[in-house]
Structure formats: C-alpha cells, structure tokens
Biopython code that builds the backbone (N, CA, C, O; Angstrom):
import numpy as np
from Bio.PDB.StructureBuilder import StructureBuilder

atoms = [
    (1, "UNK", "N", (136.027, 164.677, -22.266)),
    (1, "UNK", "CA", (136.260, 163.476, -21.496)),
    (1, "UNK", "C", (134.919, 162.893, -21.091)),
    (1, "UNK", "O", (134.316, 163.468, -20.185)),
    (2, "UNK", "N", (134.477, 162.014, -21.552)),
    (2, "UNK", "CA", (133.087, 161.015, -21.610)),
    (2, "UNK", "C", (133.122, 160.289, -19.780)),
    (2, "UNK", "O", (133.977, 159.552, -19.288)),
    (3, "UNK", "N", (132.094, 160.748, -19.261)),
    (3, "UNK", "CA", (132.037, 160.181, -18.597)),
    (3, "UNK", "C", (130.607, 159.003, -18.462)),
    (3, "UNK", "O", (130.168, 158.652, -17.367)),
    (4, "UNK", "N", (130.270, 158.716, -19.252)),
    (4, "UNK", "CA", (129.300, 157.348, -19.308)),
    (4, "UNK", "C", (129.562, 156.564, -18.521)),
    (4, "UNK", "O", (128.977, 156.438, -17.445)),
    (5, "UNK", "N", (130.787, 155.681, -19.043)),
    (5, "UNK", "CA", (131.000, 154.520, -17.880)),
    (5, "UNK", "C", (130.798, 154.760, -16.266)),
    (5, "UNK", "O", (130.812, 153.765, -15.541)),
    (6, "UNK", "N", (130.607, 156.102, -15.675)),
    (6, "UNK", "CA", (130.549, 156.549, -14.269)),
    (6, "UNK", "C", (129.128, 157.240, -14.319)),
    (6, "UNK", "O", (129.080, 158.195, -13.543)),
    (7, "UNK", "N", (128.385, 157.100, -14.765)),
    (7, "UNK", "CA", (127.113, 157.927, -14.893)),
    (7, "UNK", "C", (125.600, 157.335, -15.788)),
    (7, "UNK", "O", (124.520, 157.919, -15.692)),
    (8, "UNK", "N", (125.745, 156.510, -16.347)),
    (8, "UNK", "CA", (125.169, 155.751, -16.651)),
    (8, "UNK", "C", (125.066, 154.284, -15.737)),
    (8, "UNK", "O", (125.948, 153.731, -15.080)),
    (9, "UNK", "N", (123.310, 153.795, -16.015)),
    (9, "UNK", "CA", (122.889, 152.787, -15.085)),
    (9, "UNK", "C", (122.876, 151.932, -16.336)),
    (9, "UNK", "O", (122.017, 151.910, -17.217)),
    (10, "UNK", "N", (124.680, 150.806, -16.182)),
    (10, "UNK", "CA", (124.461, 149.804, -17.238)),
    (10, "UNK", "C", (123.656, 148.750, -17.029)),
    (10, "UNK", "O", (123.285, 148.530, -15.876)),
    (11, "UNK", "N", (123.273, 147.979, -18.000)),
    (11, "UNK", "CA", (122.465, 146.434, -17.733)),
    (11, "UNK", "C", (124.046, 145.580, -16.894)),
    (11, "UNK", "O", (125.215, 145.962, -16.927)),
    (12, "UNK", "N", (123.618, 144.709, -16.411)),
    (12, "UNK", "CA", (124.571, 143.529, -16.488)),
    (12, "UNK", "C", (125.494, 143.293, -17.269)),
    (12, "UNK", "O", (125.210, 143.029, -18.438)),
    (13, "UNK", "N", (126.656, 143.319, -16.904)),
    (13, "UNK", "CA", (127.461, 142.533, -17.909)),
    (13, "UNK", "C", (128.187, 142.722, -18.891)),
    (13, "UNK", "O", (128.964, 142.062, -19.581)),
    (14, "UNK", "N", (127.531, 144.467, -18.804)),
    (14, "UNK", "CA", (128.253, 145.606, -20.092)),
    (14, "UNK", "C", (129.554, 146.206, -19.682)),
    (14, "UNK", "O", (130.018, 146.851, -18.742)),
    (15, "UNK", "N", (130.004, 145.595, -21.050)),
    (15, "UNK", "CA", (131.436, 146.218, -21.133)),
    (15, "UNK", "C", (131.778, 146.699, -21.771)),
    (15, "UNK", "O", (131.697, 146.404, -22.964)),
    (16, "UNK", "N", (132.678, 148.285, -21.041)),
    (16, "UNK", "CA", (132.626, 149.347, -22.169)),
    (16, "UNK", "C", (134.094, 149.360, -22.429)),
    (16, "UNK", "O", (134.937, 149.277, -21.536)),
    (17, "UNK", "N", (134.322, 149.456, -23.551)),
    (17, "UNK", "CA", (135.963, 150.165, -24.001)),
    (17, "UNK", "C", (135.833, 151.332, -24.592)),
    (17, "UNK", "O", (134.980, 151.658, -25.417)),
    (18, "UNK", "N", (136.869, 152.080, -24.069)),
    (18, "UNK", "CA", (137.131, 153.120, -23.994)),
    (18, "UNK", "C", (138.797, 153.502, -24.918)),
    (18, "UNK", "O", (139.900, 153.414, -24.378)),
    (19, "UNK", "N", (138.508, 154.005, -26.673)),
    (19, "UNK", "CA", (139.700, 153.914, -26.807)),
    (19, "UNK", "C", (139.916, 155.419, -27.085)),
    (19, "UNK", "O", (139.125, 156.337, -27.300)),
    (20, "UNK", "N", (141.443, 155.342, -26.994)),
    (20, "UNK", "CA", (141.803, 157.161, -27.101)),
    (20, "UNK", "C", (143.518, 157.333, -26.846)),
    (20, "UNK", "O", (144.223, 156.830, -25.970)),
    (21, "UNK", "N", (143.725, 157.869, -27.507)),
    (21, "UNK", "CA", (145.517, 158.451, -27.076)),
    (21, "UNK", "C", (145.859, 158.353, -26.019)),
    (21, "UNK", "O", (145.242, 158.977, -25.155)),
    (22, "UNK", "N", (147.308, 157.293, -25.556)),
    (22, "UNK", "CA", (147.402, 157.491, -24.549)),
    (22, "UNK", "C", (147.253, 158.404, -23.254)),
    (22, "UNK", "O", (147.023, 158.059, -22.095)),
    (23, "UNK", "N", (147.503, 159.993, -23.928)),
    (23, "UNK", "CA", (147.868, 161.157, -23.205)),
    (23, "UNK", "C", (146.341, 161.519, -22.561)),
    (23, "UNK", "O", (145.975, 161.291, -21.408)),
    (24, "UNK", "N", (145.573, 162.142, -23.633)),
    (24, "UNK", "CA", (144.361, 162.501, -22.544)),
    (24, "UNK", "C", (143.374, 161.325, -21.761)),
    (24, "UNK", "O", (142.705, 161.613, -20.769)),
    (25, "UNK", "N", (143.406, 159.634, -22.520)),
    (25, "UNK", "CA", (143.025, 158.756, -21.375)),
    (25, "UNK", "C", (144.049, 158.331, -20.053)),
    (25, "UNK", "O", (143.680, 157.373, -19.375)),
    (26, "UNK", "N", (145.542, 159.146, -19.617)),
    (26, "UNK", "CA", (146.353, 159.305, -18.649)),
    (26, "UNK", "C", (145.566, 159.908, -18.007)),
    (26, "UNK", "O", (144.800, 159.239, -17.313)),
    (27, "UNK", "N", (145.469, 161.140, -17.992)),
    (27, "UNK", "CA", (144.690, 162.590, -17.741)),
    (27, "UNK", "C", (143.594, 162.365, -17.423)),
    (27, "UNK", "O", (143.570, 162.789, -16.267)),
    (28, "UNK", "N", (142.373, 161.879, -17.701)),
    (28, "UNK", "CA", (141.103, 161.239, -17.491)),
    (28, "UNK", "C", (141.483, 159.995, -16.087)),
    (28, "UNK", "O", (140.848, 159.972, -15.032)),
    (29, "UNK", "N", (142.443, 159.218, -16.368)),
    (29, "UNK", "CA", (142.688, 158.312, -15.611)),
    (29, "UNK", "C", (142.963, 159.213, -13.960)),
    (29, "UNK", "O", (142.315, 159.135, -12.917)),
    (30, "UNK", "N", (143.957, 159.880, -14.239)),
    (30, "UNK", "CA", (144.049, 160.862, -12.788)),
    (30, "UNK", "C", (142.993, 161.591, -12.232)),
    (30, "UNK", "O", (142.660, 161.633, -11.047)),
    (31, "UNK", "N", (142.473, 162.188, -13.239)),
    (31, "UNK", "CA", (141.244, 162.864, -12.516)),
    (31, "UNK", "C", (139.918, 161.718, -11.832)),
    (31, "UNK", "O", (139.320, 161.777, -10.757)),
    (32, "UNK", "N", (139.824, 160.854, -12.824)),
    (32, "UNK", "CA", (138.846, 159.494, -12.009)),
    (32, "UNK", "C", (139.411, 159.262, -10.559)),
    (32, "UNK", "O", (138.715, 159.247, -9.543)),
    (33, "UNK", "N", (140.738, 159.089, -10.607)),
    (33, "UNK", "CA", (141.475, 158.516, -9.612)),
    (33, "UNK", "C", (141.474, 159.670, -8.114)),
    (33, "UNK", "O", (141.555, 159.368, -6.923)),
    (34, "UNK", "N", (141.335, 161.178, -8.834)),
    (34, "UNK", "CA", (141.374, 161.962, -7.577)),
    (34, "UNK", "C", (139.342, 162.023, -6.854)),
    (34, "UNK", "O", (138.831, 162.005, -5.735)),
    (35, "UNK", "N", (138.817, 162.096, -8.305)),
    (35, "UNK", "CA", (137.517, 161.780, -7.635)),
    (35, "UNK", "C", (137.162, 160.514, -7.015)),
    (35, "UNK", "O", (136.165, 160.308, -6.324)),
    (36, "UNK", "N", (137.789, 159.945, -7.231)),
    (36, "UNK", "CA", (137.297, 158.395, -6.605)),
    (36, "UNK", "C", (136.131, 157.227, -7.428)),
    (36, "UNK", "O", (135.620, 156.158, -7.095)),
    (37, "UNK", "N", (136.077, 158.018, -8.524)),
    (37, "UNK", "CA", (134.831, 157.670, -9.227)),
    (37, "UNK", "C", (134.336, 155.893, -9.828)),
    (37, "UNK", "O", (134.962, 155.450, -10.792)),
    (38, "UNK", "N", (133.672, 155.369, -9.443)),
    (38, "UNK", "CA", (133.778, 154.125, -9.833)),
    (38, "UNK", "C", (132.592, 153.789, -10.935)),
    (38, "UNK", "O", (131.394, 153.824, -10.654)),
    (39, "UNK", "N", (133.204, 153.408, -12.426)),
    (39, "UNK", "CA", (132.333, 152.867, -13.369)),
    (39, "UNK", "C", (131.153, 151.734, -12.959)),
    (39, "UNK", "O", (131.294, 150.777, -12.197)),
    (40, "UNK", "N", (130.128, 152.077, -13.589)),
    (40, "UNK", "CA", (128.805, 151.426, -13.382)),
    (40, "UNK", "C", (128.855, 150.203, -14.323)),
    (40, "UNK", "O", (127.923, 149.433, -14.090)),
    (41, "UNK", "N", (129.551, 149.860, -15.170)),
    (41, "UNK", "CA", (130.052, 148.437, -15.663)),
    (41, "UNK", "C", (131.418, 148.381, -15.650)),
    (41, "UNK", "O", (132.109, 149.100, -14.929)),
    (42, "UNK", "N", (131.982, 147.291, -16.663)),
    (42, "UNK", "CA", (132.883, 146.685, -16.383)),
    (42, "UNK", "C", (133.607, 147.946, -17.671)),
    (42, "UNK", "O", (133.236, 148.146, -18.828)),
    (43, "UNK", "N", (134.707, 148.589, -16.897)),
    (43, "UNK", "CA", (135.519, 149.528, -18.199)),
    (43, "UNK", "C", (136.917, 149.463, -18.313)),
    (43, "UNK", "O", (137.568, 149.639, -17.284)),
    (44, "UNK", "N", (137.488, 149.249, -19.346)),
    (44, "UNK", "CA", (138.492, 148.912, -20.008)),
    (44, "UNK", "C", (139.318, 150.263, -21.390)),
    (44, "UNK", "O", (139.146, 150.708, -22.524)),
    (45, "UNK", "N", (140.180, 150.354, -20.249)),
    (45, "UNK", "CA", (140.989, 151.483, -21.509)),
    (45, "UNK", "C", (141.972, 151.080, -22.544)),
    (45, "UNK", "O", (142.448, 149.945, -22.539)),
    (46, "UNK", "N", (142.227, 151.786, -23.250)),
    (46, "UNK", "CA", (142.727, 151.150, -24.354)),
    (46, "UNK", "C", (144.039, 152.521, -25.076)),
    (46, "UNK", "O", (143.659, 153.112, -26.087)),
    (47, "UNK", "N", (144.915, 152.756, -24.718)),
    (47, "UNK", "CA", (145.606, 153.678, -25.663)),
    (47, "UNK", "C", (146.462, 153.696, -27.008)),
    (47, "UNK", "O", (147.634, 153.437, -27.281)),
    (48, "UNK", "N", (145.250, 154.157, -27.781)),
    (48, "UNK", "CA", (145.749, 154.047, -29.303)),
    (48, "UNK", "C", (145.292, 155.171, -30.285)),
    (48, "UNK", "O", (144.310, 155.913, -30.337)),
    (49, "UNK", "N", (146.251, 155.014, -30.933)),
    (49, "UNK", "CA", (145.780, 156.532, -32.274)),
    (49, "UNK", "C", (144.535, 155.581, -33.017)),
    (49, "UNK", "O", (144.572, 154.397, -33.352)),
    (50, "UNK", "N", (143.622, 156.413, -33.114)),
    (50, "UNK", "CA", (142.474, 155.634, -34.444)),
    (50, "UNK", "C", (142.793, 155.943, -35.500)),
    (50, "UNK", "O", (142.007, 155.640, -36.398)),
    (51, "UNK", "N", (143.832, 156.539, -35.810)),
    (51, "UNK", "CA", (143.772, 156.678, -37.168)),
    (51, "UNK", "C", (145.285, 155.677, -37.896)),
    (51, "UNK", "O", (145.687, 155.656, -39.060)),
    (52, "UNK", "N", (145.814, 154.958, -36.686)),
    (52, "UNK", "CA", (146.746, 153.960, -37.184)),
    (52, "UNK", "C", (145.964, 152.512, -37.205)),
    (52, "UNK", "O", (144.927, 152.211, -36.614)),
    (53, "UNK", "N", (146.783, 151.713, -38.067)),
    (53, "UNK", "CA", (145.940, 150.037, -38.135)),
    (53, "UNK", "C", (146.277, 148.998, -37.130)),
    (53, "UNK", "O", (145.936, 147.816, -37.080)),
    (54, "UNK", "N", (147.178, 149.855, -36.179)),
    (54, "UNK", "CA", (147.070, 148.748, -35.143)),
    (54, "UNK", "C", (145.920, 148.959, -33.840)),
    (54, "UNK", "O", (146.095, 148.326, -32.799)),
    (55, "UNK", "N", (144.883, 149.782, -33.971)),
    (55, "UNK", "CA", (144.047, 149.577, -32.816)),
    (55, "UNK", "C", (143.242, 148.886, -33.097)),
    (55, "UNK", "O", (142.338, 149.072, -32.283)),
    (56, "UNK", "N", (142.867, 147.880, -34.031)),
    (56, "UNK", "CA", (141.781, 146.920, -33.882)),
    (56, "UNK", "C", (142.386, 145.626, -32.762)),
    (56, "UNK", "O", (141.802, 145.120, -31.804)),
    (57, "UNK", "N", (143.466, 145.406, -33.192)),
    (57, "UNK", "CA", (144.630, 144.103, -32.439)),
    (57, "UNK", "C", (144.332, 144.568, -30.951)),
    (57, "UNK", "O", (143.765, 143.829, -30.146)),
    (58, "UNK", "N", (144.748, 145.818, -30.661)),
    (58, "UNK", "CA", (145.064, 146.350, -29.317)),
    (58, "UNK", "C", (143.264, 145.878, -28.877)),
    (58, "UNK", "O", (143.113, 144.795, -28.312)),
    (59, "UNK", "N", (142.185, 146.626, -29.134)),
    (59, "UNK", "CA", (141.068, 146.108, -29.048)),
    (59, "UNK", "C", (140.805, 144.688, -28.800)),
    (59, "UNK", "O", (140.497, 144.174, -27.724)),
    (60, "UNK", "N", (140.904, 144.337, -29.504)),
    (60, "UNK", "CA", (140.758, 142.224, -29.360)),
    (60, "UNK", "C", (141.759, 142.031, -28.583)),
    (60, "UNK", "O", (141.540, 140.880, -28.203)),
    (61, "UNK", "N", (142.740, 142.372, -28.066)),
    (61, "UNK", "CA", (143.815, 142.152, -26.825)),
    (61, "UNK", "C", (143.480, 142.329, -26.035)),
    (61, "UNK", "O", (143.970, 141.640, -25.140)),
    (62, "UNK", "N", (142.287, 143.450, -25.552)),
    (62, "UNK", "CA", (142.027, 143.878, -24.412)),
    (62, "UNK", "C", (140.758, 143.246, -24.349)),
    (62, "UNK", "O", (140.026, 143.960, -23.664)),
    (63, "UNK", "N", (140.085, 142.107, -24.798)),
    (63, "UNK", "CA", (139.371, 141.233, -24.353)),
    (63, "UNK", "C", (137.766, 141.529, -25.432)),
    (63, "UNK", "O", (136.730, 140.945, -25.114)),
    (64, "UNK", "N", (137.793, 142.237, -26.345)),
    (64, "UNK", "CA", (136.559, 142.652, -27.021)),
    (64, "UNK", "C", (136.576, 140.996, -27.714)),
    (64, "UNK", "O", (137.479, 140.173, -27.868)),
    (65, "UNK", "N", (134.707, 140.997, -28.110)),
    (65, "UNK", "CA", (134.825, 140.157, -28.415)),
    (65, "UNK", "C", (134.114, 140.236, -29.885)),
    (65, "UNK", "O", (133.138, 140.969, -29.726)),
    (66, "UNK", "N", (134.167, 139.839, -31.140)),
    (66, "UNK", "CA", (133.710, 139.931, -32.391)),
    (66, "UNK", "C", (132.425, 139.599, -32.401)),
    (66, "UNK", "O", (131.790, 140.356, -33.136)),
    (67, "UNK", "N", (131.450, 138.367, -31.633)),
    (67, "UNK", "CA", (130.618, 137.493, -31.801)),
    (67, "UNK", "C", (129.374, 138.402, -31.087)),
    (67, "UNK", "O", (128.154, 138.276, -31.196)),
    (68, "UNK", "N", (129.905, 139.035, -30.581)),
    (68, "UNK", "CA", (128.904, 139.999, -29.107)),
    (68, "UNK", "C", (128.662, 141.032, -29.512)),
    (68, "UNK", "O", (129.434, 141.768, -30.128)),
    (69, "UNK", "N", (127.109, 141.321, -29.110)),
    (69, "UNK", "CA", (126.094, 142.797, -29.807)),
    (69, "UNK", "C", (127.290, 143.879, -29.110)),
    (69, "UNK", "O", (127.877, 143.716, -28.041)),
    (70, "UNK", "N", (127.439, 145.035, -30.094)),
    (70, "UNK", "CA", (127.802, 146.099, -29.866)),
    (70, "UNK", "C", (127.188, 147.566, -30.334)),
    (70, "UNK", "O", (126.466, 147.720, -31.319)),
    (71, "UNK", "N", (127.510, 148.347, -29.659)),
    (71, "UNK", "CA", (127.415, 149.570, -30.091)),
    (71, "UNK", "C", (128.817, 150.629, -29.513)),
    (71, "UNK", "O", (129.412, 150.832, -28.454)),
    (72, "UNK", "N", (128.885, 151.245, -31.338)),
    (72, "UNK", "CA", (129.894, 152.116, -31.162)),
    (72, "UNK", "C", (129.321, 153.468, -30.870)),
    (72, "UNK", "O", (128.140, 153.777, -31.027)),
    (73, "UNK", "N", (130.312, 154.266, -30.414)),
    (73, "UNK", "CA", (130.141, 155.591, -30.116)),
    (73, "UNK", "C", (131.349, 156.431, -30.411)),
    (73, "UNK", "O", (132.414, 156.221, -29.831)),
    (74, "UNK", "N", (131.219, 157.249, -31.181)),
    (74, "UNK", "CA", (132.612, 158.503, -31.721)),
    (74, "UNK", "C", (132.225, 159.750, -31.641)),
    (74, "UNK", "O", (132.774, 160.433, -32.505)),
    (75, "UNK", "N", (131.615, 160.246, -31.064)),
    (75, "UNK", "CA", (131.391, 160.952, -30.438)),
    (75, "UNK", "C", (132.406, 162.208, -30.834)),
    (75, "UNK", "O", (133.516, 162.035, -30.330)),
    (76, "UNK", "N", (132.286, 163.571, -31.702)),
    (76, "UNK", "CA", (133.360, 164.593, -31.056)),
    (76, "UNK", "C", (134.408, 164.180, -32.232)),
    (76, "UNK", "O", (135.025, 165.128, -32.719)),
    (77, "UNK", "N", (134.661, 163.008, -32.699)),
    (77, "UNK", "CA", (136.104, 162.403, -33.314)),
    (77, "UNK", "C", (136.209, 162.815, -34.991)),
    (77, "UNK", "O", (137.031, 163.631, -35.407)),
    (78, "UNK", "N", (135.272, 162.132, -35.824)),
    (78, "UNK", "CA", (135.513, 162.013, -36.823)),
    (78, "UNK", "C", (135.363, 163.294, -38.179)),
    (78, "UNK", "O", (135.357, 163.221, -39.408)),
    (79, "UNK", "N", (135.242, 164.549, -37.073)),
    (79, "UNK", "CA", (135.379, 166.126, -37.379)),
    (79, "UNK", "C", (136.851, 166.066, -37.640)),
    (79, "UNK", "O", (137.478, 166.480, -38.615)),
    (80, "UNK", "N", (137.341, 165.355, -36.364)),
    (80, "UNK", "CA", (139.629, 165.989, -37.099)),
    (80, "UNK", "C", (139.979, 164.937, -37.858)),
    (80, "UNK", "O", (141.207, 164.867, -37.897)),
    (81, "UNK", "N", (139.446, 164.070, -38.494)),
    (81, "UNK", "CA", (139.729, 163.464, -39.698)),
    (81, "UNK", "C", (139.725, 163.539, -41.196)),
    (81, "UNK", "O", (139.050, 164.476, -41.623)),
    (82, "UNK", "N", (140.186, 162.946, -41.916)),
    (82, "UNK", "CA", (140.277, 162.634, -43.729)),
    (82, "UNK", "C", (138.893, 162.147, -43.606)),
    (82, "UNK", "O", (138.223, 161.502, -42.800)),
    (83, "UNK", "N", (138.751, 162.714, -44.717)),
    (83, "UNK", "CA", (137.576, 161.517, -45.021)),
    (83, "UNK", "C", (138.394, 160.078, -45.343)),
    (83, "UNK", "O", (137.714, 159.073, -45.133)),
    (84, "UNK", "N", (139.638, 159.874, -45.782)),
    (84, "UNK", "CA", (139.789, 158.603, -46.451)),
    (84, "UNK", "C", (140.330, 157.844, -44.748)),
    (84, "UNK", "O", (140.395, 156.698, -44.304)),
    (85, "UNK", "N", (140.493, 158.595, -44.458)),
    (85, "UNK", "CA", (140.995, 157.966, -42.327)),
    (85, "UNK", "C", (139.349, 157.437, -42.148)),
    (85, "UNK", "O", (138.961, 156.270, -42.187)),
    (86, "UNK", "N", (138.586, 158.577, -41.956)),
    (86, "UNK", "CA", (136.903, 157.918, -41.813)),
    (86, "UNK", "C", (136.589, 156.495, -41.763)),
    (86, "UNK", "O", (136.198, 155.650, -40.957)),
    (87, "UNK", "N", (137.080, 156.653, -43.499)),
    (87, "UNK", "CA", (135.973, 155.326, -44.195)),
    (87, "UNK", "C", (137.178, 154.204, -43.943)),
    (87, "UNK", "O", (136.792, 153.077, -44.255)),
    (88, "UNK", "N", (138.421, 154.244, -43.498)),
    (88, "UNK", "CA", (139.030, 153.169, -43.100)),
    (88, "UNK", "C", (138.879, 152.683, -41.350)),
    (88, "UNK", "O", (139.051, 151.547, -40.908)),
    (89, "UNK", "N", (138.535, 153.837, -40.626)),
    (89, "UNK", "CA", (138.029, 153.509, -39.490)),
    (89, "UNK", "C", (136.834, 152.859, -39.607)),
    (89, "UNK", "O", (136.601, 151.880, -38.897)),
    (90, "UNK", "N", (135.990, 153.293, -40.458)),
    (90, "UNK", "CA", (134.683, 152.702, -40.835)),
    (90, "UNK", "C", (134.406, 151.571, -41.116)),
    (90, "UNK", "O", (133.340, 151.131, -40.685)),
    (91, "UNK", "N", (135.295, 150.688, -41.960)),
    (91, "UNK", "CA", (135.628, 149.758, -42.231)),
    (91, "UNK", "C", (135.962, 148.872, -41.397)),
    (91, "UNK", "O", (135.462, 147.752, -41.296)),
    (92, "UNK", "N", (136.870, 149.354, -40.725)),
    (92, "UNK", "CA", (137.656, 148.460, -39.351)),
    (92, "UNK", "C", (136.289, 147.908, -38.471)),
    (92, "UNK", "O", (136.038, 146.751, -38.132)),
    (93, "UNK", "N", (135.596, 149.006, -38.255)),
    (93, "UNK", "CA", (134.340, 149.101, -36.999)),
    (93, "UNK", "C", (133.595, 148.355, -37.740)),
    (93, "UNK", "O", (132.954, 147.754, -36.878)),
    (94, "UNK", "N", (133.082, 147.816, -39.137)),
    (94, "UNK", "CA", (131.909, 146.906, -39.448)),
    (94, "UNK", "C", (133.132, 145.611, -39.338)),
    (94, "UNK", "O", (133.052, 144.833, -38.388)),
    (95, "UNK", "N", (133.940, 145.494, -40.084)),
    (95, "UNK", "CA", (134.365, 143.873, -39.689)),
    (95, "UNK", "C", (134.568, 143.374, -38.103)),
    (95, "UNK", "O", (134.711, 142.195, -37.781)),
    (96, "UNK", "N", (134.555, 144.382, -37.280)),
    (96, "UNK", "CA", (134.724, 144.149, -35.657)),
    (96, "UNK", "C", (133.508, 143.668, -35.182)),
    (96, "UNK", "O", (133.513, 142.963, -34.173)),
    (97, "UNK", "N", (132.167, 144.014, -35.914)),
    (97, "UNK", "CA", (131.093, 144.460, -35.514)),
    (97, "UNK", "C", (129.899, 142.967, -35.936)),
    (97, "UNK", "O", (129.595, 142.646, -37.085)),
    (98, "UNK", "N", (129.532, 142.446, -34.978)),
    (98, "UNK", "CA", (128.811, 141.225, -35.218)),
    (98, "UNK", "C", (127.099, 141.808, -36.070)),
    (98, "UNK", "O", (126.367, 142.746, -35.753)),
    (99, "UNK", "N", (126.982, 140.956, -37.007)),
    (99, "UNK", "CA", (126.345, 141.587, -37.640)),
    (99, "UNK", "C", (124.451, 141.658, -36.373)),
    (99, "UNK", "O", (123.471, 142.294, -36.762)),
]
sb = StructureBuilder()
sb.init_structure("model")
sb.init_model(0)
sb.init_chain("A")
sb.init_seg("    ")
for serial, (resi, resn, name, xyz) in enumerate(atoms, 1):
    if name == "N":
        sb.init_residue(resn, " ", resi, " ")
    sb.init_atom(name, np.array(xyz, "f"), 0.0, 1.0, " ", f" {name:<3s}", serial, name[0])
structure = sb.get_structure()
C-alpha cells in the first residue's frame, strides 16, 4: 500500500491517481481514514482491474487529463502479469501519455 500521496512534498498542483482493485484501495481507504492522514496533493482513487480495457475510460472519468506531463508508476504490478496483459497495459499507458 503506497503511501506517496501522504509522504511526499508535491509541487503545486500535482495530481496523483491512484488506480487498483476496488478491495485493497477500500482497505487502504480505512486505514487512511483511521490515521487521519491527509495527502500532500490533490489524490484521486480509482477502482479497476488493469488488466481489463475498461480502466483507461474510468481514468479520463476521474478527471486525468491526456494533454498534461505525466509520470507513471507500477510499482510491485507487472510481476503477476502475461506478458501479452503487459504490453497491452503498455500500450494503453503510451496513448494516455502526452508525448
């Protein structure tokens, strides 16, 4: 369970999404909630399988924007995958991704 968004000193204006299965970002959500912990930018959860094709939509629903510098982070993830899941997540993340 990443705690960046609460531990890191963001610039201005940074906004992090945070995507992950509903179940353990629930779980993360309670425990923030019993610590009291408040993110150092602006953070936004998102519950979705990455390895289905609807979390790019869910993403751009929750306010991401295509045109705006990013950086991804997977951290931990792409060990319980296919390689052919990978390179379609992979895919997804460069067309999201302003060049």
């Amino acid at each position: 369970m990443d705690a960046r968004a609460f531990r890191k000193n963001w610039p201005p204006k940074t906004r992090l999404y945070e995507l992950d299965r509903p179940e353990p970002l629930n779980t993360k959500e309670a425990i923030v909630a019993r610590a009291e912990a408040q993110a150092t930018c602006e953070r936004r959860t998102i519950g979705v399988d990455l390895r289905q094709s609807s979390w790019p939509q869910a993403l751009l629903d929750a306010g991401y924007e295509v045109r705006k510098p990013a950086a991804w982070l997977m951290e931990g993830l792409l060990f319980y995958m296919t390689e052919a899941t990978v390179h379609i997540l992979l895919d997804s993340i460069s067309e999201l991704t302003a060049p």
